[in-house]
DRENTI-713941 format. One line per field, with one value per residue (C-alpha): x, y, z; residue number from 1. Coordinates in pm, 1 decimal. Each point is the difference from the previous one (the first is absolute). Example, Ala and Ser with C-alpha at 12.3 -4.5 7.8 and 13.67 -1.06 7.14 Angstrom:
! residues 2
X (1230.0,137.0)
Y (-450.0,344.0)
Z (780.0,-66.0)
seq (1,2)
//
This chain:
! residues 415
X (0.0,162.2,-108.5,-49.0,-285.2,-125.2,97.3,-379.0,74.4,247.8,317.7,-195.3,-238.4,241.0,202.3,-375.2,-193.7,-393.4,88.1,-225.7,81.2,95.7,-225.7,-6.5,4.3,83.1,420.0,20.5,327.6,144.4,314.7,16.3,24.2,-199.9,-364.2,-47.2,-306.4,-219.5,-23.8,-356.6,-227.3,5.9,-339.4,181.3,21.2,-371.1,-97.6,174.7,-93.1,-398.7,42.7,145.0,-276.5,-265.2,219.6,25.4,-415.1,-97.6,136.0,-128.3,-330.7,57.7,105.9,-302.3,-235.5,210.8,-148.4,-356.4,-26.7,159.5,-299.7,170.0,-158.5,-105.0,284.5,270.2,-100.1,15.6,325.6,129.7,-113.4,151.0,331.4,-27.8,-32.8,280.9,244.9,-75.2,59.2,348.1,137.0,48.4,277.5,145.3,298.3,99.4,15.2,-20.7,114.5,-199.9,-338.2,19.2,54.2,-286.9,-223.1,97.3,-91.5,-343.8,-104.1,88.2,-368.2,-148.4,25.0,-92.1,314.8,173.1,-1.8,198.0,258.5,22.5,86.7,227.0,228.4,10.2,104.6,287.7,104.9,37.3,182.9,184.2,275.0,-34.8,23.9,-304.0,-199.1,53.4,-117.1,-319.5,-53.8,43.3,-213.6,-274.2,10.3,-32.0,-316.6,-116.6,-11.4,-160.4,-275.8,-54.0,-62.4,-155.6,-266.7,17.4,-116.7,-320.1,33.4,344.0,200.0,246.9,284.7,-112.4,-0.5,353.1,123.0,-194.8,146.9,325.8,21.7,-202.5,292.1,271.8,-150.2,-3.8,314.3,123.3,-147.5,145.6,350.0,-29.5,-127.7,355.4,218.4,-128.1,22.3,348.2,68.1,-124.3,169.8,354.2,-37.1,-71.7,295.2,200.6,-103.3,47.8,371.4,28.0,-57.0,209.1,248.8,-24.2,-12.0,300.7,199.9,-155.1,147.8,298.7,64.5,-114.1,316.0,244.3,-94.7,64.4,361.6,59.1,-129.0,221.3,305.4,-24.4,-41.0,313.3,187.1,-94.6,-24.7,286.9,257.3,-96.7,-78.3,340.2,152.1,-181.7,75.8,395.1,16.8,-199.9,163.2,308.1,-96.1,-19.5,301.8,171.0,-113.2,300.9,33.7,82.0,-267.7,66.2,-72.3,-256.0,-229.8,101.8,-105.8,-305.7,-78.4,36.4,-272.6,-233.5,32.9,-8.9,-365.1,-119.4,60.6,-141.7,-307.9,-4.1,23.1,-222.5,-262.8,37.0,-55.9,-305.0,-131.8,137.4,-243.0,-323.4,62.2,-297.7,286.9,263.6,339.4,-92.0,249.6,228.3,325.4,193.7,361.0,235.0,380.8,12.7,-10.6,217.6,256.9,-216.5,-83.6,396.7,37.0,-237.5,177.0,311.9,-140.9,-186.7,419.9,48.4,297.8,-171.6,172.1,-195.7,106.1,-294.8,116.0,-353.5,107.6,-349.8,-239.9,-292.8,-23.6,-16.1,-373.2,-191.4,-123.0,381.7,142.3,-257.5,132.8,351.5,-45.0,-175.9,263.0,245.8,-206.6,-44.9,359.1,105.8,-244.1,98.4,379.8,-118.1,-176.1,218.1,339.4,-1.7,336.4,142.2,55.1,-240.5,8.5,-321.2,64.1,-206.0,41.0,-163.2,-134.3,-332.6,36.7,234.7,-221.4,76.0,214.3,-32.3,265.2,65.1,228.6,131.9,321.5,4.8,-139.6,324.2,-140.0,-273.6,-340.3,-287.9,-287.1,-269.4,-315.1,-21.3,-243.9,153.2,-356.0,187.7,251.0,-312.7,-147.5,305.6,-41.9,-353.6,72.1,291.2,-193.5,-290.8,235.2,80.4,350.5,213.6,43.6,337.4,167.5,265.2,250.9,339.9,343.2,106.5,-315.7,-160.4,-328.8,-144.2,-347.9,19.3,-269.1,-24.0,-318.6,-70.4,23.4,-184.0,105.3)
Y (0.0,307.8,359.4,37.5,-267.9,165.1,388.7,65.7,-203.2,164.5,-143.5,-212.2,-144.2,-117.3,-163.0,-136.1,-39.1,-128.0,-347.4,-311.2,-266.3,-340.4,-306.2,-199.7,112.4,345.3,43.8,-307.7,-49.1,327.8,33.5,83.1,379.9,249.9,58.3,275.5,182.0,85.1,420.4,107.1,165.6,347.4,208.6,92.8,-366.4,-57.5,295.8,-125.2,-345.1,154.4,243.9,-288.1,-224.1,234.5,100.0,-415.1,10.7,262.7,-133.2,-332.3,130.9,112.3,-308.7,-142.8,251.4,-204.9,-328.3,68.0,174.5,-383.0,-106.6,-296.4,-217.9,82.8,-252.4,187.1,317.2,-160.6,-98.2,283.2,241.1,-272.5,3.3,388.8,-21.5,-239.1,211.6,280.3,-111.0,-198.5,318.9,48.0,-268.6,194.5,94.0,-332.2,-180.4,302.0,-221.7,-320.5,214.5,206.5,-320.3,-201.0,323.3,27.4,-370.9,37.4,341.5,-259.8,-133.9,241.8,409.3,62.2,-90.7,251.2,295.3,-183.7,-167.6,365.2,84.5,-209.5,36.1,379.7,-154.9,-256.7,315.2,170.3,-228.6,-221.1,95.0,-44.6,-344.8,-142.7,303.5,-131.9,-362.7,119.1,268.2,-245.2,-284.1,272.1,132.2,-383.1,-56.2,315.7,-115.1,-331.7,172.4,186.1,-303.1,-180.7,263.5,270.2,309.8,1.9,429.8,-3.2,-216.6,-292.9,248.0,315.1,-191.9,-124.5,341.5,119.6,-295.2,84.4,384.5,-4.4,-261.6,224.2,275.7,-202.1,-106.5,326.3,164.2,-278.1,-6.8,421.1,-72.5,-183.5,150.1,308.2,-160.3,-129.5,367.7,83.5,-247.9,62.8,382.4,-135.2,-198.1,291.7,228.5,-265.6,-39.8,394.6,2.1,-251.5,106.7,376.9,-109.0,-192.3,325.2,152.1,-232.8,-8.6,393.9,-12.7,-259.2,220.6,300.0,-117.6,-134.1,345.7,140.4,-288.5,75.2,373.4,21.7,-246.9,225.2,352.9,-135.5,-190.5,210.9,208.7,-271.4,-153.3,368.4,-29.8,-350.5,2.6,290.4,-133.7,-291.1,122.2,217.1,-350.5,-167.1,334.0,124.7,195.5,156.1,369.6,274.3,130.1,-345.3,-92.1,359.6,7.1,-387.7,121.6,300.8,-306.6,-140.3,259.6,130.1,-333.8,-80.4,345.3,-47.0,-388.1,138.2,276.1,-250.3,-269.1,338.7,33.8,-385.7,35.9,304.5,-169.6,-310.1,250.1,177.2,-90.7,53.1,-282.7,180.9,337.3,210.5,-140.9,119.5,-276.8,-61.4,-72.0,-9.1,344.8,29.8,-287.2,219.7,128.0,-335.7,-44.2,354.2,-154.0,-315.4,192.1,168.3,-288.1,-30.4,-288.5,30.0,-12.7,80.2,26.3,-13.8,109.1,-15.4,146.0,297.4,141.6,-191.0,225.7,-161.8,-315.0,-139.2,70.2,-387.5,-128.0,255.5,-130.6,-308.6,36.9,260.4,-295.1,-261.9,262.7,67.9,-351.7,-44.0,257.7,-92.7,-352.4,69.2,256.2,-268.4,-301.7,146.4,333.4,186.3,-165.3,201.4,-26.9,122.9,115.7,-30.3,90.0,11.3,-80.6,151.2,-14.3,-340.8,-130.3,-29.2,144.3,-180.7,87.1,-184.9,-0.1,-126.2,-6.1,-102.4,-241.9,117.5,101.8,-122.9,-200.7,81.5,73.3,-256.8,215.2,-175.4,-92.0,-187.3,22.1,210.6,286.4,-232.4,-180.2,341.8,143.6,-372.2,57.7,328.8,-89.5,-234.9,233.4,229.2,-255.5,-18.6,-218.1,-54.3,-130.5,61.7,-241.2,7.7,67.0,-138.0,174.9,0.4,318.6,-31.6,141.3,82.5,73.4,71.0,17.0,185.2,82.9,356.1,47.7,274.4)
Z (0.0,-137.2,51.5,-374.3,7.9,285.1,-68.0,198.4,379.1,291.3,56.1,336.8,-237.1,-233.3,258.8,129.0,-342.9,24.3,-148.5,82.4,270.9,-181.6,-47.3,308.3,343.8,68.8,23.7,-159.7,-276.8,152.0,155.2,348.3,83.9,162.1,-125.1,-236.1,104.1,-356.7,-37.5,102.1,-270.5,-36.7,-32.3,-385.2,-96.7,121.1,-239.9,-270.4,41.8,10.0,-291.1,-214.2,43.9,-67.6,-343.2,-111.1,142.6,-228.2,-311.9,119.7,-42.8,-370.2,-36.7,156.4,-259.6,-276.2,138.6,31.6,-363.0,-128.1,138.6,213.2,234.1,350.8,141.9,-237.5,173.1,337.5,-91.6,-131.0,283.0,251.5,-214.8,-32.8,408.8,64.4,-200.6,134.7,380.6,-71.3,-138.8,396.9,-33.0,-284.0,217.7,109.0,-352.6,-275.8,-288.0,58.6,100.1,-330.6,-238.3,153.3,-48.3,-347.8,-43.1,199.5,-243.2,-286.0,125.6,150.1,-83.7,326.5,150.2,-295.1,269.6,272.4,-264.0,-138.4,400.9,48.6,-341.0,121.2,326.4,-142.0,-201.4,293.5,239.5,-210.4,-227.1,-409.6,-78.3,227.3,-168.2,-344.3,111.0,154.4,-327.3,-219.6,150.0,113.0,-377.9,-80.9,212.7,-131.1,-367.6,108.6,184.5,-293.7,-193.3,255.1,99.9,-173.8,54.2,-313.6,50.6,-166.9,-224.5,115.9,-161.7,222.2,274.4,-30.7,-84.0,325.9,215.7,-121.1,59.3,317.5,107.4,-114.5,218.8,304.8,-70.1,-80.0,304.6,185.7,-44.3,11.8,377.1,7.2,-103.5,197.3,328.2,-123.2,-61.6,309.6,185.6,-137.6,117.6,322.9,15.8,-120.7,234.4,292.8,-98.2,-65.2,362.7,154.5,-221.8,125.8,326.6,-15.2,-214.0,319.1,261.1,-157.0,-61.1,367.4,83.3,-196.8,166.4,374.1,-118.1,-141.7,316.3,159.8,-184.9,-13.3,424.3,38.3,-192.7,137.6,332.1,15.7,-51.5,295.5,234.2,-53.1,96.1,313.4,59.3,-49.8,212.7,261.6,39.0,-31.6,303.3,184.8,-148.5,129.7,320.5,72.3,-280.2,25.1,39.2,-339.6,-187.5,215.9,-78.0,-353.7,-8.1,207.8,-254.7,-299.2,176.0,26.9,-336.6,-143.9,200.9,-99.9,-369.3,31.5,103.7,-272.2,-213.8,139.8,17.4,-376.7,-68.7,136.7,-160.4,-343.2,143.3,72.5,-324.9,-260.6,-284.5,118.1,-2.0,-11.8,33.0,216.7,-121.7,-102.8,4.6,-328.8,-62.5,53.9,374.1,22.7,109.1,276.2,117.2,54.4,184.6,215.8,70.1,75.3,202.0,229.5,36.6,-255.5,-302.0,-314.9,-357.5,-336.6,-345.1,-212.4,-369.0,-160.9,-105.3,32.4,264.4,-53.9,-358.3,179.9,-112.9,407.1,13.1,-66.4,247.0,272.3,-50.2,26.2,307.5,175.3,-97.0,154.5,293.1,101.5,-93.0,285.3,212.2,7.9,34.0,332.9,140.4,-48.6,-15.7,228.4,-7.4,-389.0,-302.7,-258.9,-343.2,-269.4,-325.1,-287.1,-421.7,-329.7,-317.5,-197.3,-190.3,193.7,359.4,346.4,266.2,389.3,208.9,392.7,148.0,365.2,182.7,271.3,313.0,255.3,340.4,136.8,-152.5,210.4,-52.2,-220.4,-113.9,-348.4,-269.8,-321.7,-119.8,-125.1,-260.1,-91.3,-92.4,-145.6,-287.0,-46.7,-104.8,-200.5,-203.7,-15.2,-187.5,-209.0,204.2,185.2,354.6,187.0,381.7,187.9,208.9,-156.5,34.7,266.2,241.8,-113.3,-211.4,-332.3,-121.0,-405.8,-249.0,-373.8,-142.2,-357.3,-87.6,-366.8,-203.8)
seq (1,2,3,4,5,6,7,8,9,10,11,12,13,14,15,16,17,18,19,20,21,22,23,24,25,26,27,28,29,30,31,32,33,34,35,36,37,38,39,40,41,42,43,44,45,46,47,48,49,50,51,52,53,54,55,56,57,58,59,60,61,62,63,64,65,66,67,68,69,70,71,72,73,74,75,76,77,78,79,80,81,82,83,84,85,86,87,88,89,90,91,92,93,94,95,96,97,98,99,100,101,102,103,104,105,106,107,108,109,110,111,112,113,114,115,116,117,118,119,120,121,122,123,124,125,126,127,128,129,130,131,132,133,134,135,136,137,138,139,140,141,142,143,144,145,146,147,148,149,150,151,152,153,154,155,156,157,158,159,160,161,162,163,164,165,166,167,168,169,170,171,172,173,174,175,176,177,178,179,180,181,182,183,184,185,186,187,188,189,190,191,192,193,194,195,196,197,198,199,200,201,202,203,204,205,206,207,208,209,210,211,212,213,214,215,216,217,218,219,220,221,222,223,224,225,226,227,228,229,230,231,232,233,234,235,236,237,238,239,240,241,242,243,244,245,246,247,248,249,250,251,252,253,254,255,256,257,258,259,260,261,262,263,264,265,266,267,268,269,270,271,272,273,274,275,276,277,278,279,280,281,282,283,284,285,286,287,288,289,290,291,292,293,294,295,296,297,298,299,300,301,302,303,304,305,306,307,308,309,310,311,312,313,314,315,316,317,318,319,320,321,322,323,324,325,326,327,328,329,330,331,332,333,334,335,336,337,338,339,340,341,342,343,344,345,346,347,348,349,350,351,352,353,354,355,356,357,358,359,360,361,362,363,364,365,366,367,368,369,370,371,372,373,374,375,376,377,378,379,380,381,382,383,384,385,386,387,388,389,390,391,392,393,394,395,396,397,398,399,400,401,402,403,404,405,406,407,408,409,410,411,412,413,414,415)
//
């Protein structure tokens, strides 16, 4: 059962279709399984089921005109209103066995013209339900019967000829109508379907654009907020590694501290108006390889040795989404080497041209002493490769020979 035979039932009723119970006792020659329960009757199918009998009724009784003015006997009348009768209540079971109700009509109207209406009834029906090949059996046998009850009792208003030509053309119609019904509801059915996976699939674009915002929102507070926790941290805990250290170090370390909480919550205060803002970014300023060298004044001056060799001649031609990247891969790069190695030299360096891609690279010396014990989860070099590949980039960092560590980039720069 295919929803192309059935373009007309819901997807529960063709998993449950109204088919008979097999000969014997009920369940019997089925495998075991759970019991299908058989779809209730809507109001719409009792309507239709009503205003098709009264259709096959009506021509029954044109039919039934055709008999009396042949002047049969009472018993053929009896017979052909019981016939007319009999059709007209087993187009009920049309539903159940379409094909097999429709040729046995056609047969009966080959007797009696009564039954024409409800074999007319149920070819519209077959044409209908059933795809093109069970039409043209029924057509053909119906037009078959119909050119044998012309001969048999013909109508004595009209030729045997007219009558053919009328069998034939009113079966074309219902035919005609029929498989119009069809392919309507096959039509309709298909823009159901359409719209149904329009939806899902919008709701998954949804869910997903949904996913790649919170990593962006992910990555972009690791790397804003990073840099000035792991200020505060370093200092701080170099403030308990050191408890004797002299006054000066310990209120310049101090003064570290509080500038580097003050400008974590500036920055964790403009995260969150970038969150409550209807327009995403908004205008969030947003750093490139131009303030590079700012980032490095800074570091200096949280006391760490920094050098930078930036070979772009021009950074402000840098394209902004390839200088945000290579700022954060030099951010995270610092930030790392203040974290895990406190007190080593580090070094930025930075170079490329248009066609030939962008290269960040930082690298840090082995740490000199023992290295406070600072929390860390890897999230920010995880970040630093999804945005890497993002960029259509790659992503390295390792330790080096000599116990230091480097974090390196290549991005594409596009002319």
């Amino acid at each position: 059962m295919t929803r192309t035979d059935y373009p007309w039932l819901l997807p529960s009723e063709m998993l449950h279709p109204r088919d008979p119970e097999p000969a014997g006792e009920p369940g019997a020659d089925r495998a075991p399984g759970p019991v299908r329960a058989r779809p209730r009757r809507t109001v719409r199918d009792w309507a239709i089921d009503a205003l098709m009998t009264l259709v096959a009724a009506g021509v029954g009784l044109i039919g039934l005109q055709t008999s009396r003015q042949l002047s049969d006997p009472d018993p053929v009348v009896l017979f052909d209103i019981a016939a007319g009768v009999l059709a007209c209540g087993a187009l009920w079971l049309r539903r159940r066995r379409p094909v097999e109700l429709a040729l046995g009509l056609a047969v009966l109207s080959t007797l009696t013209p009564v039954a024409a209406g409800a074999s007319l009834v149920a070819l519209f029906c077959v044409a209908v339900h059933r795809p093109f090949r069970p039409v043209l059996i029924v057509g053909v046998v119906s037009l078959l019967t119909g050119i044998g009850q012309a001969y048999l009792r013909p109508d004595p208003s009209s030729s045997v000829r007219a009558a053919i030509i009328t069998t034939a053309v009113v079966l074309l119609l219902a035919v005609g109508w029929g498989m119009l019904v069809r392919s309507r509801r096959q039509l309709v059915a298909a823009l159901r379907e359409r719209a149904v996976r329009a939806e899902a699939e919008a709701a998954l674009r949804a869910e997903q654009a949904q996913r790649l915002a919170r990593e962006e929102v992910a990555r972009e507070m690791h790397d804003v907020l990073a840099h000035r926790l792991t200020l505060l941290s370093v200092h701080a805990g170099a403030l308990e590694f050191r408890p004797d250290a002299p006054a000066p170090e310990v209120a310049r370390a101090a003064g570290v501290i509080r500038d580097s909480a003050h400008d974590a919550l500036q920055d964790l205060r403009m995260i969150i108006g970038v969150l409550r803002a209807p327009g995403g970014e908004g205008d969030r300023p947003q750093p490139t390889l131009a303030t590079l060298d700012a980032l490095v004044d800074e570091v200096r001056l949280a006391g760490m040795r920094v050098t930078l060799d930036n070979r772009i001649d021009d950074p402000a031609a840098v394209p902004a989404a390839l200088g945000r990247t290579a700022y954060r891969v030099a951010q995270e790069g610092l930030t790392n080497a203040r974290k895990h190695a406190p007190g080593s030299r580090a070094s930025v360096a930075v170079g490329g041209s248009p066609g030939e891609g962008l290269t960040v690279e930082v690298r840090n010396d082995a740490p000199p002493g023992e290295v406070p014990k600072v929390p860390g989860s890897g999230q920010g070099l995880i970040g630093l490769t999804e945005r890497a590949a993002l960029a259509g980039g790659r992503f390295a960092h390792g330790p080096t020979g000599d116990g230091g560590f480097t974090v390196s980039a290549w991005l594409p720069w596009t002319p």
